[in-house]
N, C-alpha and C positions, 0 to 999 in steps of 0.2 A: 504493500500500500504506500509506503513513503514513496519509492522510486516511483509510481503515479502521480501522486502529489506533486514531487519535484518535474515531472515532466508535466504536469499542466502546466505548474509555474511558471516553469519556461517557457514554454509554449508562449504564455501572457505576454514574457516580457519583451519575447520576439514581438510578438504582435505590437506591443504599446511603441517598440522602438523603431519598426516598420513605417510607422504613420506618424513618427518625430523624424524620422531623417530622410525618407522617400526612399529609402533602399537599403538593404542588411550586405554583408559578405560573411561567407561557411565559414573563412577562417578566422575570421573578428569575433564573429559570436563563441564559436569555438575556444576558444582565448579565454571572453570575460567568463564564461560558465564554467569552464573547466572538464566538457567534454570532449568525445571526439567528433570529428570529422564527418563521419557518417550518422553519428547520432545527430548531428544539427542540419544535414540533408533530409535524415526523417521527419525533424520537427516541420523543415518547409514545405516539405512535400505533403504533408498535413494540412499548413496553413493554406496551403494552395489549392489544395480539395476543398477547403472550408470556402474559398471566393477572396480569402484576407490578402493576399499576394498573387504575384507571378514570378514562378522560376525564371530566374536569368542565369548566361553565364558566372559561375562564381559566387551566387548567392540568391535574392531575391528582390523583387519592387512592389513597392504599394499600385496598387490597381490606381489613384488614383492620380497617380505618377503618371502613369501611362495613358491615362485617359486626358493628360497635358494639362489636372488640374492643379499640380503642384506650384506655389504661389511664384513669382517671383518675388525676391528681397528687395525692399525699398533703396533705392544708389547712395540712400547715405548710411544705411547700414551693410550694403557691400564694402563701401571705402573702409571701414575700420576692422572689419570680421576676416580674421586670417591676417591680418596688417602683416604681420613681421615673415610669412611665409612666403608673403606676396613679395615682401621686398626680396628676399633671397632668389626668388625665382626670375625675377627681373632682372636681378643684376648677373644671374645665369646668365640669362638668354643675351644680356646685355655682352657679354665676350663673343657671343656668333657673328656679330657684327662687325664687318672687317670698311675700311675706308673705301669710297666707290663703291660698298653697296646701294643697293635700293629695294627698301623694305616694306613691307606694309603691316601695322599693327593693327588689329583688330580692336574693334571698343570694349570695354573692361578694364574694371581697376589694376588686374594684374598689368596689363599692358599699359594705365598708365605710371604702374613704378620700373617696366622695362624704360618707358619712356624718362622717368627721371633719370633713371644707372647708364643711361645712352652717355658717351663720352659727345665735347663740341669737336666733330671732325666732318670731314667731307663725305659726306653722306645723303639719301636722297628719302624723306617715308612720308609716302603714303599713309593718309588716315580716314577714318570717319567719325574721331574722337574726341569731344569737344575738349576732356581731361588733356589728352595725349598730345593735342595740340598749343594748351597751356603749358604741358611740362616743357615742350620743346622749345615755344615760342624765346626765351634767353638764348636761347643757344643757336648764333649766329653760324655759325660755320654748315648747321644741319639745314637744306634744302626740303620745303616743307609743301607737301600736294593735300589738299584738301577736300573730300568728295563730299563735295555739297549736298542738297536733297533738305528732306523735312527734319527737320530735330524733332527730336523723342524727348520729350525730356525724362521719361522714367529711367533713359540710363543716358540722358547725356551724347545722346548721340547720333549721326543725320543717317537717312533710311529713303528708301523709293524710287524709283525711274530713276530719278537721275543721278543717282549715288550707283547705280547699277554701269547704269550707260558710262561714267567715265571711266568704271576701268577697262573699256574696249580695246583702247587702242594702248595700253599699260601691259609691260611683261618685268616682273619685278624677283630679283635673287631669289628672295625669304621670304615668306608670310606666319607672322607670331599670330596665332590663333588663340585665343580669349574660348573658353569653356563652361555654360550653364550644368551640361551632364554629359560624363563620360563612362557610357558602359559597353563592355569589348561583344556584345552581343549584339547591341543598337545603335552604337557608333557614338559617334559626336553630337550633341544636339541639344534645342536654342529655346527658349519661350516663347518664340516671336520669331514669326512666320517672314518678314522683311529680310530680317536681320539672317537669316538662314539662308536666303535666294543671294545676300550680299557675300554670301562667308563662301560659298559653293563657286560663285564669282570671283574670287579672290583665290583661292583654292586654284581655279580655274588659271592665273595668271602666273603664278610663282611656279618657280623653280622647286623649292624646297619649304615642305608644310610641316611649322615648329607650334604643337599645341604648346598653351602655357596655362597651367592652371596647376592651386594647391588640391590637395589628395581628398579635399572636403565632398568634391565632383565626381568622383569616383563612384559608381555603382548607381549615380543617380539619371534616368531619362526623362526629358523634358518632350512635349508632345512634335516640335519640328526638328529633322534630320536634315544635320546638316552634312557630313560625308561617316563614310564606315571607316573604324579606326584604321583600316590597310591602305588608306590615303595621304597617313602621316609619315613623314620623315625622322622625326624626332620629337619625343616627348619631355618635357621640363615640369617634374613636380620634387616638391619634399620627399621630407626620411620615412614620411605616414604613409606612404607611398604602399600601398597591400603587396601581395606575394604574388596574386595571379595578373596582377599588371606586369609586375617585373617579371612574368611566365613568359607573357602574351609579346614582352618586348623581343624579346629572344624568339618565340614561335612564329611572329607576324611581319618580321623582322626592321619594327623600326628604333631607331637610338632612344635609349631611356638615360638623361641627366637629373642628377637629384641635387637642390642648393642647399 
């Protein structure tokens, strides 16, 4: 009877923490519980009969993930949440950056602390980032392209036809890619259906696709796709960084950096 007990409990707490974070991983929960591996497959393949989740690679998502109800965060509580991960990750990606490139940052706070760790050198980036565009604006030496269009303001940033149409005639080294959810089963993908047609565009133009985003994104899907992780060249997260990302970097094969 205890080991019932303890397994409903768990069960709960999966559930409770499914619909707090929009997505679990086997080997996370695995961890805090203190079982194994396949006892916490069981528990989701339970949850997931029950209608509470859906199997994903590596773990599970709240259904209502997936139904693309999962909120987006308010842009002043992205700026401060992960703060110091974000810096780390920035100033990462900020070494890819060689003189004579020409880069495009995608909007997001990560991107705008790549955009601060950016050295003043002869350089060319592309943005659609009203932040990104503030960071860089001191820094004379960085040649700075703007893709105009409607500003959003829920993150700051321009979106539409016309932020589409300028990057046509644009073929650019690098593209730092800004991440809402990243799960190796659903790919990359955005709360906002513009902003996905712009990132696929962009995607579209680079040489080489650098997601940038802390390990918080991991496991979670947002209702718009934006490419499948085998799109990406190189991934740039922290040391929280799960097991079966650092699997999937090696099987999928693209470079995994940790700041």
């Amino acid at each position: 009877m205890a080991i019932t007990r303890d397994t409903s409990q768990r069960r709960l707490q999966i559930r409770e923490l499914v619909h707090q974070q929009g997505s679990v991983q086997v080997a996370a929960l695995a961890h805090r519980f203190g079982v194994s591996l396949q006892t916490v497959r069981k528990d989701l393949r339970y949850l997931a009969a029950c209608g509470i989740m859906t199997r994903a690679y590596g773990g599970a998502i709240d259904n209502n993930a997936i139904g693309g109800t999962l909120s987006e965060p308010a842009y002043e509580s992205k700026r401060v949440i992960h703060l110091e991960d974000k810096r780390r990750i920035g100033k990462r990606a900020a070494q890819l950056v060689e003189s004579g490139n020409t880069i495009v940052i995608d909007s997001g706070t990560t991107g705008i602390q790549l955009a601060e760790a950016l050295p003043n050198i002869d350089i060319t980036v592309v943005t659609n980032d009203f932040g990104v565009l503030s960071a860089l604006a001191p820094k004379p030496n960085i040649h700075i392209i703007v893709l105009g269009g409607e500003l959003r303001r829920k993150n700051m940033a321009f979106y539409g036809g016309l932020t589409v149409d300028a990057l046509d005639a644009i073929q650019v080294d690098k593209l730092f890619l800004g991440v809402d959810g990243f799960d190796l089963e659903r790919g990359i993908t955005t709360h906002y259906e513009p902003e996905a047609v712009l990132n696929r565009k962009m995607v579209e133009a680079a040489r080489k696709v650098i997601a940038i985003t802390d390990s918080s994104k991991f496991g979670k899907v947002c209702l718009h796709r934006i490419v499948p992780i085998t799109s990406l060249n190189t991934l740039i997260s922290d040391a929280e960084t799960p097991d079966d990302v650092r699997q999937a970097s090696r099987h999928l094969g693209f470079e995994l950096l940790l700041a």
